[in-house]
C-alpha positions as CSV (number, residue, x, y, z in Angstrom):
1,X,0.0,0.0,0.0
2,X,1.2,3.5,-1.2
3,X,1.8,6.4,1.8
4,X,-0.6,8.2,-0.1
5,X,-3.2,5.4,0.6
6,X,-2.6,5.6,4.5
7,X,-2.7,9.4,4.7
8,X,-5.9,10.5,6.6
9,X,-8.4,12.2,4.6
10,X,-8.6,14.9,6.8
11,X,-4.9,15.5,6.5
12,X,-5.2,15.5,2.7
13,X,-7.9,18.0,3.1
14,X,-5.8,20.4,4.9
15,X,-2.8,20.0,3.2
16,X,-4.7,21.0,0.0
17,X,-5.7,24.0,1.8
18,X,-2.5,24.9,2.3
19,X,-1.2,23.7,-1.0
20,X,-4.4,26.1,-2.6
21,X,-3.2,29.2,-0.1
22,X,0.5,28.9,-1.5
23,X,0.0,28.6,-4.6
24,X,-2.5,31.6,-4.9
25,X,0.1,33.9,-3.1
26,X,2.1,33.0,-6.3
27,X,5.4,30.9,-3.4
28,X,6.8,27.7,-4.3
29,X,7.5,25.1,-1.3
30,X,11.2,27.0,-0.7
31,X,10.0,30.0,-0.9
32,X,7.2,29.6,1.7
33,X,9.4,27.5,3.5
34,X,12.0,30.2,3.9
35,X,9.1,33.1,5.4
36,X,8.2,30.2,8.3
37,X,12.0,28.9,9.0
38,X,11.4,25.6,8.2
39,X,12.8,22.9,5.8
40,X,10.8,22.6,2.3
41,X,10.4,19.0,3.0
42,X,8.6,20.2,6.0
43,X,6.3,21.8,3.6
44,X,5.8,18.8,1.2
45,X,5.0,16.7,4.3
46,X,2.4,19.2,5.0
47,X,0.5,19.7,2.1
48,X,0.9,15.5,0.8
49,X,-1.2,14.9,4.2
50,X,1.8,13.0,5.7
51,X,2.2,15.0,9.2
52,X,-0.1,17.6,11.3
53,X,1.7,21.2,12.2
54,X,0.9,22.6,15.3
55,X,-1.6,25.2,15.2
56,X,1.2,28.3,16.6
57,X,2.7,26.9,12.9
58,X,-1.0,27.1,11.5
59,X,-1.1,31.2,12.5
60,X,2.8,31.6,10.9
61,X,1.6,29.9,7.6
62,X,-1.6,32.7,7.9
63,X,0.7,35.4,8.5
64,X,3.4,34.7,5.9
65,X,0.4,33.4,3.4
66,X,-1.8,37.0,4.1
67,X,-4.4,34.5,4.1
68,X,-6.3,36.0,7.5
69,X,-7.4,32.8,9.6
70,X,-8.5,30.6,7.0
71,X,-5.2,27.6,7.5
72,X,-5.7,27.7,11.4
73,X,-9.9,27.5,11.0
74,X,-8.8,24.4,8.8
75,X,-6.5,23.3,11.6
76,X,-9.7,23.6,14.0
77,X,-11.5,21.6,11.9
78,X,-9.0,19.0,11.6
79,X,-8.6,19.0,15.1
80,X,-12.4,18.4,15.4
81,X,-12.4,15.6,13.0
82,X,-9.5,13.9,14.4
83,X,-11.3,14.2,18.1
84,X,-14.3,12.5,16.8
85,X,-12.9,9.9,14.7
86,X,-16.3,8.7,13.1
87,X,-15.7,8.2,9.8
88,X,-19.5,9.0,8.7
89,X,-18.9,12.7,10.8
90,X,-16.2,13.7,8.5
91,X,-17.9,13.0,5.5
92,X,-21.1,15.5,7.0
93,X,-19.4,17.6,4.6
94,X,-19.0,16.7,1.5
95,X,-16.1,19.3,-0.4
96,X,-14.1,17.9,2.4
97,X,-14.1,14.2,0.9
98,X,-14.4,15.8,-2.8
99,X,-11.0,17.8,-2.2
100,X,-9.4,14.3,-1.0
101,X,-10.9,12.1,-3.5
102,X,-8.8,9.7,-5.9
103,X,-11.9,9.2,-8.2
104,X,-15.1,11.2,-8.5
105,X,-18.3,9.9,-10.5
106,X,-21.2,12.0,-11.0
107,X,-24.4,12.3,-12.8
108,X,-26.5,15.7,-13.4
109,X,-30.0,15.7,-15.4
110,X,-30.8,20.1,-15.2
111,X,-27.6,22.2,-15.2
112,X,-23.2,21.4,-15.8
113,X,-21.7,19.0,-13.3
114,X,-20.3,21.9,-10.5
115,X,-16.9,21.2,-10.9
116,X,-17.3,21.5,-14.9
117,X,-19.0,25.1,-14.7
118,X,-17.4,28.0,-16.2
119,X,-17.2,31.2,-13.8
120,X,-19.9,32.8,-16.0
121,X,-22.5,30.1,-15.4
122,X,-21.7,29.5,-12.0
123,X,-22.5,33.1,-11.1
124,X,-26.2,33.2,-13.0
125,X,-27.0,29.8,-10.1
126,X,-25.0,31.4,-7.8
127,X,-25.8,34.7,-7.4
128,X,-23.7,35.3,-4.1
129,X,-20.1,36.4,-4.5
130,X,-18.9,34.1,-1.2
131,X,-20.7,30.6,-3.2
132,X,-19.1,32.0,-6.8
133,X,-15.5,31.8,-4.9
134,X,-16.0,28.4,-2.7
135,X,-17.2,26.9,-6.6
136,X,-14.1,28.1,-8.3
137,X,-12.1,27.2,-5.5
138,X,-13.4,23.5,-5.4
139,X,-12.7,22.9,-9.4
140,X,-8.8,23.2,-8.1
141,X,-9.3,20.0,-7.8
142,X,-9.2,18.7,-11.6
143,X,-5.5,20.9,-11.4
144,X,-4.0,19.0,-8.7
145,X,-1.2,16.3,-9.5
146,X,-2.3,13.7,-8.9
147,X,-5.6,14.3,-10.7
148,X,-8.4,12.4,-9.2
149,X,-9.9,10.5,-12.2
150,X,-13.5,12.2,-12.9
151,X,-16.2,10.2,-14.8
152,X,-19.5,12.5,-15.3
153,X,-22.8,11.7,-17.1
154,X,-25.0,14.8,-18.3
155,X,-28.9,14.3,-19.2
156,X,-28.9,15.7,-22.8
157,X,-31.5,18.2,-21.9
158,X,-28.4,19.8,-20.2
159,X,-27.1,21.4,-23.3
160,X,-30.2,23.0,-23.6
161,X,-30.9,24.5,-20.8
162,X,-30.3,28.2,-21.3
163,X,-27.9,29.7,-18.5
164,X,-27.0,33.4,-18.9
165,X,-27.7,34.1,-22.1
166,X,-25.8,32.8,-25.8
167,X,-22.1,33.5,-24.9
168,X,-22.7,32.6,-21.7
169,X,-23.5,28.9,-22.7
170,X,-21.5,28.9,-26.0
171,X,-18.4,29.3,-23.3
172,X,-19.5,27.0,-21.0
173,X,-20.0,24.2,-23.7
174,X,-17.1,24.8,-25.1
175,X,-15.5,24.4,-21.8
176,X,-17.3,20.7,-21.7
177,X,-15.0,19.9,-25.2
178,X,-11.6,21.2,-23.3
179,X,-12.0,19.1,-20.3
180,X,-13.5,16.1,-22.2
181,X,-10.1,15.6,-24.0
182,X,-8.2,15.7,-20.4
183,X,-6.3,12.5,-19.6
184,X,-8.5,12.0,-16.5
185,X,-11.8,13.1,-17.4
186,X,-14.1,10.9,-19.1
187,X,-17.3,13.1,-20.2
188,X,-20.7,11.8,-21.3
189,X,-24.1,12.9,-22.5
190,X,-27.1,10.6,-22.0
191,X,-30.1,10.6,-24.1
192,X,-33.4,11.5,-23.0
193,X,-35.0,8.5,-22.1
194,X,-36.2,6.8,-19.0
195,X,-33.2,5.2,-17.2
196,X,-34.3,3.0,-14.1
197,X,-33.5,4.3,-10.6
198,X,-32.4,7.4,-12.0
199,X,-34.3,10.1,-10.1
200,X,-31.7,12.4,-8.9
201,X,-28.4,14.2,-9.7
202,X,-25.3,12.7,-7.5
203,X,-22.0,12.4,-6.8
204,X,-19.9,9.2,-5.1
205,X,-16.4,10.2,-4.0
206,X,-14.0,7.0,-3.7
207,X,-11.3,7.9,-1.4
208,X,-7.5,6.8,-1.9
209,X,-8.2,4.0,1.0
210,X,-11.3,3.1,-1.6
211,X,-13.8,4.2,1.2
212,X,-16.9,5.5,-0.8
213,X,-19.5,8.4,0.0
214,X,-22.6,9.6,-1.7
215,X,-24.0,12.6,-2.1
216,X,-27.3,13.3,-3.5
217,X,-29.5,16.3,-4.3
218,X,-32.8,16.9,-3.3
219,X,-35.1,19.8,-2.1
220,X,-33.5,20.5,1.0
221,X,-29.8,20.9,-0.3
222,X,-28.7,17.6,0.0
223,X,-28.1,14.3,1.7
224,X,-24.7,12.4,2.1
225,X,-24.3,9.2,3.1
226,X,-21.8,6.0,3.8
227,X,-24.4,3.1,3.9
228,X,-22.8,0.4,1.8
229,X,-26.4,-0.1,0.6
230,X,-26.8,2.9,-1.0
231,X,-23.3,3.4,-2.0
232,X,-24.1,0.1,-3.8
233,X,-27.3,1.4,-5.0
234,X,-26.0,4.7,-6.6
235,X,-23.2,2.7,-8.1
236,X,-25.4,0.3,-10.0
237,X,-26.9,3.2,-11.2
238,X,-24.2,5.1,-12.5
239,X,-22.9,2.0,-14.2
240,X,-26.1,2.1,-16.1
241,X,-26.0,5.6,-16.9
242,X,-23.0,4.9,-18.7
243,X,-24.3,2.2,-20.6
244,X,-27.0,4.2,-21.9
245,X,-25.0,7.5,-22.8
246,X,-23.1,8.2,-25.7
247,X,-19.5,7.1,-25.6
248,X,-16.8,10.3,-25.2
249,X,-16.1,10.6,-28.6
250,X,-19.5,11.2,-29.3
251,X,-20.5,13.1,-26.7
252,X,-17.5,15.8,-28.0
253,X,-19.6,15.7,-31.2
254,X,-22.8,16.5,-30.0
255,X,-21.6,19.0,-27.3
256,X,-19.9,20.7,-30.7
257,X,-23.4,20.3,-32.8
258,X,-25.4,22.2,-30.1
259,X,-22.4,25.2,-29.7
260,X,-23.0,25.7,-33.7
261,X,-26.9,25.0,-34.0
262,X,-28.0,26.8,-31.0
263,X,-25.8,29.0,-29.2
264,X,-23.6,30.5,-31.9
């Protein structure tokens, strides 16, 4: 078993945080390292999820980051976690898996898969400045290296679906044909048709220990959950969503049909 598949989850979570914070404040790992007095290797330890800082070094990395409170709240909530030590608990919310995920499958039957959205359409569902920043910042995800591996399936009617206006959707689509051709992403468009026990968009995070959790939309924001029943449930479901969709190649074609027929 890899190191990486005996890191914590919550210590993958935080290190990304820190990892995101860096990276935005335009440092390499020497170059942050050098602001805290500590070896880079320290750093690397840090954001791969392989050791815990103290929270005095938490408020340094906030200080030398200009990033407010936002590592040592993450080191609270670590902390937290790591107090409780109930798997299910951790997983209460979700980005927190998501950001520590080694594969990601997903299906979505009104608007783009989150983590596919463009900042444009984001902000017409969005419509709060705080949510537009938290969605951009969660797509980080499909930059990180290692990339978890990201299989989505879109109901057709998706491309439809007017978001923002003409450009707004001819961007956004044309977004969908970029990260279809990424090495990890694997992009399809099902037909519309009846598909059974297909009721509601989700999302099942596998984690690098291959622990699984669901999430699934309905009207009151959301439900997650770790019951190997319905993990197995959603799984059987996805596996038939693929079957029915169109394969990735042509998927690309139709996503490239609509940008020309309807939005351009």
């Amino acid at each position: 078993m890899s190191m990486r598949n005996r890191v914590k989850p919550e210590f993958l979570s935080f290190g990304a945080e820190v990892r995101r914070l860096r990276k935005a404040a335009g440092l390499n790992q020497q170059e942050l390292a050098d602001l805290v007095n500590v070896t880079r290797s320290y750093i690397t330890q840090i954001e791969s999820g392989r050791t815990r800082c103290r929270r005095d070094f938490a408020l340094r990395l906030d200080r030398a980051l200009k990033s407010g409170t936002t590592i040592v709240e993450a080191w609270d909530e670590l902390l937290e976690s790591i107090k409780s030590d109930k798997y299910p608990e951790f997983f209460a919310n979700f980005p927190k898996a998501e950001q520590s995920a080694s594969m990601l499958r997903a299906f979505e039957e009104r608007i783009v898969y989150g983590l596919f959205q463009t900042e444009a359409y984001a902000r017409v569902l969005l419509g709060d400045d705080d949510a537009l920043k938290n969605r951009m910042r969660r797509q980080e995800i499909l930059r990180h290296n290692p990339c978890p591996t990201v299989s989505v399936v879109m109901d057709e009617t998706v491309l439809y679906r007017e978001v923002g206006g003409k450009e707004t959707m001819k961007e956004q689509l044309e977004h969908l044909i970029e990260l279809s051709q990424r090495d990890k992403i694997n992009l399809q468009i099902a037909p519309i048709c009846y598909i059974r026990n297909v009721w509601t968009p989700f999302v099942i995070a596998t984690l690098p220990d291959q622990r699984q959790v669901v999430y699934t939309d309905n009207a009151y924001g959301g439900e997650t959950t770790t019951s190997p029943r319905h993990v197995a449930l959603v799984s059987e479901t996805f596996v038939m969503l693929q079957g029915e969709a169109l394969n990735v190649r042509d998927t690309r074609a139709l996503i490239r049909k609509v940008v020309e027929e309807r939005w351009t």
